[in-house]
DSSP file (Angstrom, degrees, kcal/mol; ACC not computed):
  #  RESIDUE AA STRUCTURE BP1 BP2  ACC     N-H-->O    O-->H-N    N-H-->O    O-->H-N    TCO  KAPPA ALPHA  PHI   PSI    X-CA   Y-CA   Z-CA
    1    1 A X              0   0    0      0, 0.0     2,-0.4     0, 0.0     0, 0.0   0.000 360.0 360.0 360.0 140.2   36.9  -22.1   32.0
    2    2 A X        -     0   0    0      1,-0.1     5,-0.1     2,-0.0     0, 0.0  -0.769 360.0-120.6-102.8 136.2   37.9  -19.6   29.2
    3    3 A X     >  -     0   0    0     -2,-0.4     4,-0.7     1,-0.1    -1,-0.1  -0.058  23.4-107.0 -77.5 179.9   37.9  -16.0   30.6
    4    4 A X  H  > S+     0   0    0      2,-0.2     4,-4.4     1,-0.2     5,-0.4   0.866 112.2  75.8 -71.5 -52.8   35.8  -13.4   29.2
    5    5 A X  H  > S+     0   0    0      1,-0.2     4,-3.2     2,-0.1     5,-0.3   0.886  91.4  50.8 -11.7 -61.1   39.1  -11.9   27.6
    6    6 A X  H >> S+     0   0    0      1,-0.3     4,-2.4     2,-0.2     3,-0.5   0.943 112.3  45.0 -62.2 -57.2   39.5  -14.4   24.9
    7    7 A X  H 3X S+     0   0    0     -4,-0.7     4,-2.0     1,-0.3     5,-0.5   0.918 111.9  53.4 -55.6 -37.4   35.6  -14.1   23.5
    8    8 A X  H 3X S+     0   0    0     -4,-4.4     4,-0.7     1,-0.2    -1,-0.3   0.949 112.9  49.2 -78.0 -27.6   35.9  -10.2   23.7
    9    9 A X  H <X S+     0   0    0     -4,-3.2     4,-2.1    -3,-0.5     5,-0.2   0.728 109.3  47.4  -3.6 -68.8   39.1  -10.9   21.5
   10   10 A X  H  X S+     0   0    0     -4,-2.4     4,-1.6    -5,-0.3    -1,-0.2   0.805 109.0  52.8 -64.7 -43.2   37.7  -12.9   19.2
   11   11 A X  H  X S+     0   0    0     -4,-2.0     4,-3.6    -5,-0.3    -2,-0.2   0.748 107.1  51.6 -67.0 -45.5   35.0  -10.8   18.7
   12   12 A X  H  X S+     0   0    0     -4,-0.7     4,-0.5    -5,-0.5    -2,-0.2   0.912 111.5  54.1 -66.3 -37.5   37.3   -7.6   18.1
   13   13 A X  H >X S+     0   0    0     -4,-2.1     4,-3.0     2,-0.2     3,-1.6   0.957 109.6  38.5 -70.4 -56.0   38.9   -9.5   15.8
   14   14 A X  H 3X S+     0   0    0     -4,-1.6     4,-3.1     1,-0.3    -2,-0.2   0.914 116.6  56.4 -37.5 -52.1   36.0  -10.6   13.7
   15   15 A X  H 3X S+     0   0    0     -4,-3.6     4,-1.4     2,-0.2    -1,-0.3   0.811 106.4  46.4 -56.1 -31.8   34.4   -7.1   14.0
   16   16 A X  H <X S+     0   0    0     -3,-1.6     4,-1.8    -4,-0.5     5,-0.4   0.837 110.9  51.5-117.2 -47.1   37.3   -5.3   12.7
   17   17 A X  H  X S+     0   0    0     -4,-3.0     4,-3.0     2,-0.2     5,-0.3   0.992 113.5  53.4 -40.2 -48.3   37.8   -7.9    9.5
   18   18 A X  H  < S+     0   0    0     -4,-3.1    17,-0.4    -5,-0.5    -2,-0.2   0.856 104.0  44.9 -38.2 -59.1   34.4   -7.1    9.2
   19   19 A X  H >X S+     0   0    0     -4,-1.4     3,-3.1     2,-0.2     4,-2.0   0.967 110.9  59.6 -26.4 -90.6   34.8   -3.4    9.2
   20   20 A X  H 3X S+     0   0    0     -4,-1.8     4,-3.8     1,-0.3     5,-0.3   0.840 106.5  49.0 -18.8 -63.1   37.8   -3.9    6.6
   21   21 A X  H 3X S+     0   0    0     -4,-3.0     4,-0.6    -5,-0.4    -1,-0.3   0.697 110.7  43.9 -63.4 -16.2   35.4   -5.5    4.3
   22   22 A X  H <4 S+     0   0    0     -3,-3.1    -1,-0.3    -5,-0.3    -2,-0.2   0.921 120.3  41.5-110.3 -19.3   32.8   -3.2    4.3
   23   23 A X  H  < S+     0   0    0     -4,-2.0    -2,-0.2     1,-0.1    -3,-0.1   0.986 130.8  26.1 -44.6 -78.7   35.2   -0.1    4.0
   24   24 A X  H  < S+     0   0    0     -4,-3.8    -3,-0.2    -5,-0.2    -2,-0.1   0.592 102.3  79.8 -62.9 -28.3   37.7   -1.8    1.3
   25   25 A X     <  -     0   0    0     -4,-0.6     0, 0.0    -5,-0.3     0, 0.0  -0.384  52.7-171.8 -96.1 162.6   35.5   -4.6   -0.8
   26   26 A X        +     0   0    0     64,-0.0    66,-1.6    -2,-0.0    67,-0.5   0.241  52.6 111.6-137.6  -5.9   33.2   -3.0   -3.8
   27   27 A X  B  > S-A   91   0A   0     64,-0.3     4,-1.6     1,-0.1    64,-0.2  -0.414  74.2-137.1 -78.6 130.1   31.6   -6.0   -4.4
   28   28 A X  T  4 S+     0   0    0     62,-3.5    -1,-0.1    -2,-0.3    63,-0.1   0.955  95.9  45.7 -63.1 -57.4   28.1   -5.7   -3.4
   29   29 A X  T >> S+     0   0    0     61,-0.3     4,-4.2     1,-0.2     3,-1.3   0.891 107.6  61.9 -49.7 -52.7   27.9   -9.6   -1.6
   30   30 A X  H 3> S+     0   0    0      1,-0.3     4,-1.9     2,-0.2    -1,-0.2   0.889 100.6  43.9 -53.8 -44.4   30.8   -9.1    0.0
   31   31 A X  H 3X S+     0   0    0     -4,-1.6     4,-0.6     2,-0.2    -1,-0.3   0.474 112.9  54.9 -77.2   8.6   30.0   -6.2    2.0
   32   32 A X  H <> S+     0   0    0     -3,-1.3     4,-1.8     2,-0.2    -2,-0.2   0.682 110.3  50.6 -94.3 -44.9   26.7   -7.8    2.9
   33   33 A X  H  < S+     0   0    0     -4,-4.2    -2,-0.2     2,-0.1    -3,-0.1   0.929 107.2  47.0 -26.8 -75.2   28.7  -10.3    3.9
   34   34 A X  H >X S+     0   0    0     -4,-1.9     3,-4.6     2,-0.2     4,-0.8   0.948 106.2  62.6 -45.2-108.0   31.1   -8.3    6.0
   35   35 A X  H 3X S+     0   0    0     -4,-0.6     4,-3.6   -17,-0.4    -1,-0.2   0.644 101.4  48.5  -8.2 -47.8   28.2   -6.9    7.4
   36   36 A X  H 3X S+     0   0    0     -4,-1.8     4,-2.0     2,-0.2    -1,-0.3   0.643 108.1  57.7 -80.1  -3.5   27.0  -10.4    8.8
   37   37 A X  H <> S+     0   0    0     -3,-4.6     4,-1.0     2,-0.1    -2,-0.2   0.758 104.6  46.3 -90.3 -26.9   30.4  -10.9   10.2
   38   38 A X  H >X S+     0   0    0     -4,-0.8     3,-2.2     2,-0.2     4,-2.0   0.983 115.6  49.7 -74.4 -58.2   30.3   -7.7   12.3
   39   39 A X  H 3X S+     0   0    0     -4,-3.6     4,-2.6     1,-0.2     5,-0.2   0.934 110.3  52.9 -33.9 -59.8   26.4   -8.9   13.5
   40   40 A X  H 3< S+     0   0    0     -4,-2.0    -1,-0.2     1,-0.2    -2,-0.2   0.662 104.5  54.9 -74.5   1.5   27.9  -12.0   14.2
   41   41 A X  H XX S+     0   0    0     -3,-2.2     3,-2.1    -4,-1.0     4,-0.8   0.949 104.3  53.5 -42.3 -72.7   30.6  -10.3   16.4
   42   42 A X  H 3X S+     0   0    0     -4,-2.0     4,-2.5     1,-0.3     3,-0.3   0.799 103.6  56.5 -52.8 -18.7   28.4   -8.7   18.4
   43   43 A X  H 3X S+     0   0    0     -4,-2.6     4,-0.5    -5,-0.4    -1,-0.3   0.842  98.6  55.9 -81.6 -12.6   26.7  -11.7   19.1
   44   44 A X  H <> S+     0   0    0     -3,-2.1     4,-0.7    -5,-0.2    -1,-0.2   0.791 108.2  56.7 -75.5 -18.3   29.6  -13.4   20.4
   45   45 A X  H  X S+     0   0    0     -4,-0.8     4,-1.1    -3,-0.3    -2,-0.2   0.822 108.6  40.3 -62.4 -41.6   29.7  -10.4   22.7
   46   46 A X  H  < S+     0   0    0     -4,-2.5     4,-0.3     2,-0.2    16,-0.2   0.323 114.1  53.8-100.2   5.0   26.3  -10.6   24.3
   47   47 A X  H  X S+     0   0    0     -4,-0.5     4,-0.9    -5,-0.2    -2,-0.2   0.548 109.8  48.4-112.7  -7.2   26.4  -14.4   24.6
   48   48 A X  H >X S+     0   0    0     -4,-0.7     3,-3.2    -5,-0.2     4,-0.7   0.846 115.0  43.9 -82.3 -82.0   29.5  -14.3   26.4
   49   49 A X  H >X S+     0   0    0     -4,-1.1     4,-2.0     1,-0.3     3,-0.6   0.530 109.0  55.3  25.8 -76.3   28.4  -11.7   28.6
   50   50 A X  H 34>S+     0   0    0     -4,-0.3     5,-2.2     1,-0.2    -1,-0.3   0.740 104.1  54.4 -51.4 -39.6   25.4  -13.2   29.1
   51   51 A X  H <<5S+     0   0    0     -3,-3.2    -2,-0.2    -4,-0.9    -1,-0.2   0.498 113.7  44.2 -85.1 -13.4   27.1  -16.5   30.2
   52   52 A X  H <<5S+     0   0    0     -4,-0.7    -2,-0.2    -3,-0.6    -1,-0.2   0.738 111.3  46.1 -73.2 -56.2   29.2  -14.6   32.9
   53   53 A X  T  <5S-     0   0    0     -4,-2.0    -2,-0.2    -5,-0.3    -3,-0.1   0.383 109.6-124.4 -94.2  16.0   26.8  -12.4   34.4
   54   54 A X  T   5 +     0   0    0      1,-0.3    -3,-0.2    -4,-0.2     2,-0.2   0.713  68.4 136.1  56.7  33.2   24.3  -15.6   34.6
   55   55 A X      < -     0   0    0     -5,-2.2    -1,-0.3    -6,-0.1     4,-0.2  -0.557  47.4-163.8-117.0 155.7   21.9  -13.5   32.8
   56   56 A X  S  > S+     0   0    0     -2,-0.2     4,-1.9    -3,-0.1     5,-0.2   0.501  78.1  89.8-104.6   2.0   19.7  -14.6   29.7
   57   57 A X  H  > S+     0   0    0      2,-0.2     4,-0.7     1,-0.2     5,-0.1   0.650  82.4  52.2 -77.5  -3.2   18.9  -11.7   28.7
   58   58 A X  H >> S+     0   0    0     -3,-0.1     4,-5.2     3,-0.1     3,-0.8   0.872 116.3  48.6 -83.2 -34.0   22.6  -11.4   25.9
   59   59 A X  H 3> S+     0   0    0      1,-0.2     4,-1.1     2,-0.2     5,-0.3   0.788 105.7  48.8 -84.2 -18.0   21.3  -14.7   24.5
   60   60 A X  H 3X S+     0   0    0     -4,-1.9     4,-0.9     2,-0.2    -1,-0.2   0.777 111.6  52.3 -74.9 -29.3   17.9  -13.6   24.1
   61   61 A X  H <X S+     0   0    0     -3,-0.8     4,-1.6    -4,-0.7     3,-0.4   0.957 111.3  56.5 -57.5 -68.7   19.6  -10.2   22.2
   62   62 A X  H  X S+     0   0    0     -4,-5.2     4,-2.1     1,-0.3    -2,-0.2   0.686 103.5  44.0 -37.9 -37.4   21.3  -12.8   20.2
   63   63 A X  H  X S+     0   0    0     -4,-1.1     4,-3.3    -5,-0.3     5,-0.4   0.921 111.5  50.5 -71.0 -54.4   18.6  -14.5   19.0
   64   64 A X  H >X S+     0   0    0     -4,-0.9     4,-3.0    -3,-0.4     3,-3.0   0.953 119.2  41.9 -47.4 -65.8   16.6  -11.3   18.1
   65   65 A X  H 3X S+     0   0    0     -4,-1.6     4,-2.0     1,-0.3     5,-0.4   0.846 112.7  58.1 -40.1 -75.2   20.4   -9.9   15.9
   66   66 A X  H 3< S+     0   0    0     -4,-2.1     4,-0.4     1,-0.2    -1,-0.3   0.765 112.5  33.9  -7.3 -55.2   20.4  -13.6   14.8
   67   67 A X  H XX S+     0   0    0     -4,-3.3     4,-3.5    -3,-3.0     3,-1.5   0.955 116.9  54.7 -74.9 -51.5   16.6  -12.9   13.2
   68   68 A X  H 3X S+     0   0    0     -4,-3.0     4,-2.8    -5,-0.4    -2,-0.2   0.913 106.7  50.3 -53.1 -40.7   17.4   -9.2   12.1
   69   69 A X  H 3< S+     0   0    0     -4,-2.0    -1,-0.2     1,-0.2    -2,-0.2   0.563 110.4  53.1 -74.9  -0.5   20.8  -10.4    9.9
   70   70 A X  H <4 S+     0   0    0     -3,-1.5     4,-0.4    -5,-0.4    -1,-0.2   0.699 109.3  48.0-109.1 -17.5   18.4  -13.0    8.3
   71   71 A X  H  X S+     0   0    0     -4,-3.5     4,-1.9     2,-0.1    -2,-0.1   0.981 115.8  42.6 -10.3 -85.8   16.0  -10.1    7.4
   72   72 A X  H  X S+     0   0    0     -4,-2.8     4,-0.9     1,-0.3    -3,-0.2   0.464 110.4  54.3 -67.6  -8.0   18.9   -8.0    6.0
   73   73 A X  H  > S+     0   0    0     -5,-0.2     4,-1.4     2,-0.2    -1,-0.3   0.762 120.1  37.3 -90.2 -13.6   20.6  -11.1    4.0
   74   74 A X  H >> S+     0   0    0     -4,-0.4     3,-3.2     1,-0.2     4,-1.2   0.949 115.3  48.8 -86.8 -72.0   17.0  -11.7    2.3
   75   75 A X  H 3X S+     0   0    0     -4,-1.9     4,-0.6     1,-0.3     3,-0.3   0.632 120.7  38.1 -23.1 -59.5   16.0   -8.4    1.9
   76   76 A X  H 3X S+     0   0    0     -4,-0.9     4,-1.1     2,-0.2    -1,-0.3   0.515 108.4  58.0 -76.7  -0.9   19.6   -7.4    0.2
   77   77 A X  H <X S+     0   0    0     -3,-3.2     4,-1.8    -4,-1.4    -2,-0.2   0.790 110.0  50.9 -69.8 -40.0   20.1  -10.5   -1.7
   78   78 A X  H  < S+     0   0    0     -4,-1.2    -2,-0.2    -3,-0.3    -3,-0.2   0.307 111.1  44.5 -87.7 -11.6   16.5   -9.2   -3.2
   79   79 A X  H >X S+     0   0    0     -4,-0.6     3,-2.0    -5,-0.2     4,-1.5   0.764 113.2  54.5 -96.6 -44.3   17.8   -5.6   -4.0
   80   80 A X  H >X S+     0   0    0     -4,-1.1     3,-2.9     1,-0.3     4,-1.8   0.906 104.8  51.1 -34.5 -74.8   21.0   -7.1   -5.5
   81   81 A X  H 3X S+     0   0    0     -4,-1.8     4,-2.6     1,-0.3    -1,-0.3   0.686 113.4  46.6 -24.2 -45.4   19.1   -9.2   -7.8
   82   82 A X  H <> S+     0   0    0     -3,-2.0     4,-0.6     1,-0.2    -1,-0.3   0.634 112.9  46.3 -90.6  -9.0   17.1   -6.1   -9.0
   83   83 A X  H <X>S+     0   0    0     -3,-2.9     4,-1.7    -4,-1.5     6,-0.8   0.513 114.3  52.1-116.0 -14.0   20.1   -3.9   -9.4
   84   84 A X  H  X5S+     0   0    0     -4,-1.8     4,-0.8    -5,-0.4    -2,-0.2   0.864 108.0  49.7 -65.9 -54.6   21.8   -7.0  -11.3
   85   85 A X  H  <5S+     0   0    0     -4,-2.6    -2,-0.2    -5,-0.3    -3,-0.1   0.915 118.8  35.4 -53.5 -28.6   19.0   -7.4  -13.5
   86   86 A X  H  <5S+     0   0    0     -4,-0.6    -1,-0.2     3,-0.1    -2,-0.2   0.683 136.0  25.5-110.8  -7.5   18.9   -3.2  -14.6
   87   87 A X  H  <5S-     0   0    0     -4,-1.7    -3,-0.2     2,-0.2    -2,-0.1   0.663  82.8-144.0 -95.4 -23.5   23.2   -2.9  -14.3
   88   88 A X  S  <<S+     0   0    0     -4,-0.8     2,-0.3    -5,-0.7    -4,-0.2   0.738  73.0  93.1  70.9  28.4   24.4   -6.2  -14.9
   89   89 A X        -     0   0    0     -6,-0.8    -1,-0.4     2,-0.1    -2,-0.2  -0.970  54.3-165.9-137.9 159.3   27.1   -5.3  -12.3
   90   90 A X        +     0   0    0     -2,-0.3   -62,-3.5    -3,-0.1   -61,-0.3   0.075  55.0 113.0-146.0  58.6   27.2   -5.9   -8.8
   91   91 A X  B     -A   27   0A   0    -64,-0.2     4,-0.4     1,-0.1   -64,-0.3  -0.502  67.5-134.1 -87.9 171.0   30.2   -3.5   -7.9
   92   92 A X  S    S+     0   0    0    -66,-1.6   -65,-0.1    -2,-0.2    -1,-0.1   0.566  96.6  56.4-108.5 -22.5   28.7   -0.6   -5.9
   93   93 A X  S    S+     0   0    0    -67,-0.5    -1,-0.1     1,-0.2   -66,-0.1   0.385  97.8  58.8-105.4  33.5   30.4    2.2   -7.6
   94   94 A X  S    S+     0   0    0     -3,-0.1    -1,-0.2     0, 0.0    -2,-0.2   0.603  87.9  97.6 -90.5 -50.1   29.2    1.3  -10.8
   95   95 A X        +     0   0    0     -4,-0.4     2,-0.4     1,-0.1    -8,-0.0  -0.326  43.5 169.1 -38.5 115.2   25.6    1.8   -9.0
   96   96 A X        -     0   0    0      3,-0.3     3,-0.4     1,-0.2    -1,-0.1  -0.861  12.9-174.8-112.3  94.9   24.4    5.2  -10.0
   97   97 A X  S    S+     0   0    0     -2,-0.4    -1,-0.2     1,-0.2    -2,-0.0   0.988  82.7  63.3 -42.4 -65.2   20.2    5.4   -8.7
   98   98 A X  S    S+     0   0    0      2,-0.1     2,-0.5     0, 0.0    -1,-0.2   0.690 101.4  52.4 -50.3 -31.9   20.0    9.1  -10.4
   99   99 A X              0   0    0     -3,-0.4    -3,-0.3     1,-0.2     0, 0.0  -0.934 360.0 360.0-106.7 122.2   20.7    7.7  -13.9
  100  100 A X              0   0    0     -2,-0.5    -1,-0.2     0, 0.0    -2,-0.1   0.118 360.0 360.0 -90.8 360.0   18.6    5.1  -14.9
């Protein structure tokens, strides 16, 4: 059996690449990206967890994060798209809302 360590590990790591990218990256996708890498951190958290303490209740979290990051990829694919079409960029500090 692989201890609990190794997932929360794994996890730290994934989270904190994550984290990197959405600090460092300017790219609009990428940090939406990044952003789904950190969700899917946590999920590795609460289904290990869950599988330890012989609970359902991480994998049932999981599912729900699972539903919410497929929200937030649609939903930001769909502001990208609009903010492509009126900058024709999709760096984020090219984005200025106050000046159209």
């Amino acid at each position: 059996m692989i201890p609990l360590s190794y997932y929360v590990a794994v996890s730290v790591v994934l989270f904190v690449i994550g984290l990197t990218g959405v600090l460092i990256r300017k790219n609009f996708l990428i940090i939406l990206y990044a952003i789904e890498l950190m969700l899917n951190a946590a999920n590795i958290n609460f289904v290990a967890f869950a599988h330890y303490a012989q609970d359902v209740t991480g994998q049932v979290v999981s599912l729900f994060i699972i539903t919410i990051a497929a929200a937030e990829a649609a939903i930001g694919l769909a502001i990208i798209i609009v903010l492509f079409r009126k900058k024709a960029t999709t760096n984020v500090d090219e984005i200025n809302l106050l000046k159209w």
